[in-house]
C-alpha positions in Angstrom: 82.6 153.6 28.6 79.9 152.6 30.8 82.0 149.3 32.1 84.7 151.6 32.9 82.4 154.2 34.6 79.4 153.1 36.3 80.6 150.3 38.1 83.9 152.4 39.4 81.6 155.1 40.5 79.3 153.4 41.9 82.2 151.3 44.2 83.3 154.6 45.2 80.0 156.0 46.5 80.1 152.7 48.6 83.0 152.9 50.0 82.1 156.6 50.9 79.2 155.9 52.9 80.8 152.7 54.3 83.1 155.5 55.7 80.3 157.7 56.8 78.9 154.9 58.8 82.3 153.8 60.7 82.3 158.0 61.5 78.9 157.7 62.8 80.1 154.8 65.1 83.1 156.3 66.2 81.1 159.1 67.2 78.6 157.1 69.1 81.2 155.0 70.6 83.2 158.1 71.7 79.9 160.7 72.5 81.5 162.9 69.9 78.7 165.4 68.8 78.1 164.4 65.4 77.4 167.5 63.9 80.7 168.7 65.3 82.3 165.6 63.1 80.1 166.5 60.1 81.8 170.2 60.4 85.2 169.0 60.7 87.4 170.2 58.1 91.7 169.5 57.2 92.4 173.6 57.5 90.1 176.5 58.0 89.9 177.4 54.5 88.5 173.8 52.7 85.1 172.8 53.0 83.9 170.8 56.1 83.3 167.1 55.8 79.6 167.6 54.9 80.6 169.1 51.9 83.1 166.5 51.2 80.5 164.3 50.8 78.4 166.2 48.9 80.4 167.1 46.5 81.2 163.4 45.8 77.6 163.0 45.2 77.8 166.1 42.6 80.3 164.7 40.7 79.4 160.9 40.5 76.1 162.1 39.3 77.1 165.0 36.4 79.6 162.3 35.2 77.0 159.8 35.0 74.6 162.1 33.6 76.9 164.2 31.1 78.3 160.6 29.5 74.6 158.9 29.0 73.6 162.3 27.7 71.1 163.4 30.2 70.4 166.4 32.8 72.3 166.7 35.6 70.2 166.0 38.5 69.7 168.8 40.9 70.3 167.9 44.8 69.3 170.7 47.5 72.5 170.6 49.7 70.4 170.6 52.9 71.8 167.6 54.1 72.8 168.0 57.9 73.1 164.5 59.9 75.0 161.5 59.1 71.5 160.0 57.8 70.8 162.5 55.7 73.9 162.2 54.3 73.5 158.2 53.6 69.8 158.8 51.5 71.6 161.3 49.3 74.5 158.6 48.4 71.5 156.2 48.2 69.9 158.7 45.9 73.0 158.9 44.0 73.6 155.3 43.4 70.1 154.7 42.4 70.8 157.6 39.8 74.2 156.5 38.1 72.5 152.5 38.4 70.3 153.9 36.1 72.4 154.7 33.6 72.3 152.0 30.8 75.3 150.5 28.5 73.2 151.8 25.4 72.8 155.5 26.9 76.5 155.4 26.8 77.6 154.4 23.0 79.3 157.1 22.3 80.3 158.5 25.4 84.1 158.7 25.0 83.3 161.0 21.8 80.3 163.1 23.0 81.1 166.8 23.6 80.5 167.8 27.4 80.6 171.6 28.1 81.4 172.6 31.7 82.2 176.0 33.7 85.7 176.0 34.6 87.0 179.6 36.0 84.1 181.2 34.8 84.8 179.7 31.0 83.1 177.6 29.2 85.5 174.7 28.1 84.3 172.2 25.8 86.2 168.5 25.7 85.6 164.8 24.6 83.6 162.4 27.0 86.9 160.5 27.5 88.8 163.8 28.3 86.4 164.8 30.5 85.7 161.7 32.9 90.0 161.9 32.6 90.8 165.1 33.3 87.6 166.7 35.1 85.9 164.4 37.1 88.6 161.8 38.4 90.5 164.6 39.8 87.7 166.1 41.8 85.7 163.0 42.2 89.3 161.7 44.4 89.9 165.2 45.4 86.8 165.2 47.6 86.6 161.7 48.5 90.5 161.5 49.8 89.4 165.1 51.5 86.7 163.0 53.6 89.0 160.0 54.2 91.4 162.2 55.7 89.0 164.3 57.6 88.2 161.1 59.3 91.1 159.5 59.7 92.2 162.7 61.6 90.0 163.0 63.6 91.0 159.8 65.0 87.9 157.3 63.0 89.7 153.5 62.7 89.7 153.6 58.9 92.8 152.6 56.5 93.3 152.3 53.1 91.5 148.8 52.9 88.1 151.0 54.0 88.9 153.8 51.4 89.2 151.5 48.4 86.4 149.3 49.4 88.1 146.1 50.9 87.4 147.4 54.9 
């Protein structure tokens, strides 16, 4: 599993702070407050873009951990600035690099336990990097491309898959 991880998260956590820096630009370029950008959210009652981001970061990092059989590393959520925001995807990537081919043999078949709505629900590594983290990993990063992109940052689909 780790080709078909790793690599696809990893491309992913680019792209996202590839985004983050075109944001920061269009910000500069525009004297947009960037704090005010980092707080923008699609409606009232989703997380701001901050938390977009961060919650990329969360679930790049329990995949990589849960599949190589390791803890889930622990990030603070303090970030605030578009800077602090690029050393915690650094900080990520340097994490799921880590990972090895070896620490994920049996990935596909290891049993990962997770809190969904309060429950405990035990699947398959396969079944989990299918059904739990693709969904919210492209959840939250398609949440922060569209944040941006409506809040008028010159990004298209070539930046959100990694060609822009």
């Amino acid at each position: 599993m780790h080709a078909d991880t790793i690599p696809f998260i990893v491309h992913g956590l680019k792209s996202l702070s590839s985004l983050l820096t075109k944001a920061e630009a269009h910000c500069d370029a525009r004297k947009i407050d960037k704090t005010v950008m980092l707080g923008m959210r699609l409606y009232p009652d989703m997380f701001p873009l901050i938390r977009q981001a961060q919650l990329v970061t969360d679930f790049s990092k329990g995949c990589a951990a849960r599949l190589s059989g390791q803890a889930v590393p622990a990030y603070a959520d303090e970030e605030n600035s578009f800077d602090d925001m690029q050393a915690r995807i650094a900080k990520c990537i340097a994490f799921v690099e880590s990972v090895t081919p070896s620490s994920m043999d049996d990935a596909a078949k290891r049993e990962i336990t997770l809190k969904i709505g309060g429950k405990d629900r035990t699947m398959t590594g396969h079944a989990y990097f299918n059904a739990a983290f693709l969904p919210n990993y492209y959840f939250h990063l398609t949440t922060a491309y569209n944040i941006l992109r409506h809040n008028g940052v010159e990004i298209g689909k070539g930046d959100f898959i990694g060609r822009g």
